[in-house]
N, C-alpha and C positions, 0 to 999 in steps of 0.2 A: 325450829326443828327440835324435835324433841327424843333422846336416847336414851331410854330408861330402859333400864337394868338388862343391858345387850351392851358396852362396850366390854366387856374382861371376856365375852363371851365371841367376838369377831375373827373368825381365823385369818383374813387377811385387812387390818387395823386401819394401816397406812392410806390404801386403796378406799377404803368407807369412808373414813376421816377427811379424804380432800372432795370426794363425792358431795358430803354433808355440806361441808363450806359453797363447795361452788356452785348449791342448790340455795346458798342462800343471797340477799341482796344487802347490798351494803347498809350495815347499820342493824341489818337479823341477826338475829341473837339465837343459836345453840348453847340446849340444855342437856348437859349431860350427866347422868345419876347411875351409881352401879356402887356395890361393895367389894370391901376387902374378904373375900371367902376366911369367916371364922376366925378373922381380923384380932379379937378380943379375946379367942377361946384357945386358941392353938397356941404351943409354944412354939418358939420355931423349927424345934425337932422336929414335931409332930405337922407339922405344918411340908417341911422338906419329905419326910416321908410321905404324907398323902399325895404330894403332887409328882413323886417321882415312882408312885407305884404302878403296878400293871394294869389298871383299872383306864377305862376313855375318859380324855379329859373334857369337862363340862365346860371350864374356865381355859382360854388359852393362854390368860396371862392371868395375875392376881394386883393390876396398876390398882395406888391407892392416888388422891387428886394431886400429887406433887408427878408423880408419875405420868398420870395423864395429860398435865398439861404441857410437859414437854412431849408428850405424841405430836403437840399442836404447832411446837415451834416452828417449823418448815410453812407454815399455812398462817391466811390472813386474815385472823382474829385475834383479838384480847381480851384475856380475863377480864371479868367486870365483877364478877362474884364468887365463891370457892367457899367449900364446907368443907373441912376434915375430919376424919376419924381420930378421937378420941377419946380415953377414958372414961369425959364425963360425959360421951352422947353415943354412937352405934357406932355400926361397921360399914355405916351408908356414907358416902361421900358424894358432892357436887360440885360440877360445873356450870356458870356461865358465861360464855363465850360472845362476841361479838365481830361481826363483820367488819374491817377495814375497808373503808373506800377504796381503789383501786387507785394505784401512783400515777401523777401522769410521766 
């Protein structure tokens, strides 16, 4: 399954996220890719300001991959791979995820 550049953008996160898992089969792998909105360009003033002005918001959250992958903690996957936002690369961040077998 593949989530590009649609999780910051889900108004109800939790409800998609176990959706996505339990469409997938043990050992599928979700890919999940999105940015930090203007991650490198905003200070954080400028950053609280935009998201708390009067304007509809595009982003319902602004999760960078630390973020995200505790969305996932409740649900039966594991990291297997992770890109972060920093300095020396974008404001693009990823996940890969992988399906846990099922306990008996």
């Amino acid at each position: 399954v593949l989530l590009l550049h649609s999780y910051n953008h889900l108004p109800d996160l939790d409800v998609v996220l176990a959706r996505l898992v339990a469409a997938l089969r043990p050992g599928g792998t979700l890919l999940v890719a999105d940015d930090v909105a203007f991650g490198l360009v905003r200070s954080a003033e400028q950053a609280a300001r935009a998201e708390t002005g009067p304007g509809e918001l595009e982003h319902h959250r602004n999760h960078d991959a630390g973020q995200a992958v505790a969305s996932f903690d409740a649900l039966p996957v594991r990291v297997i791979g992770r890109r972060d936002v920093d300095s020396s690369s974008s404001n693009q961040w990823a996940l890969r995820l992988q399906r846990e077998a099922p306990r008996p």
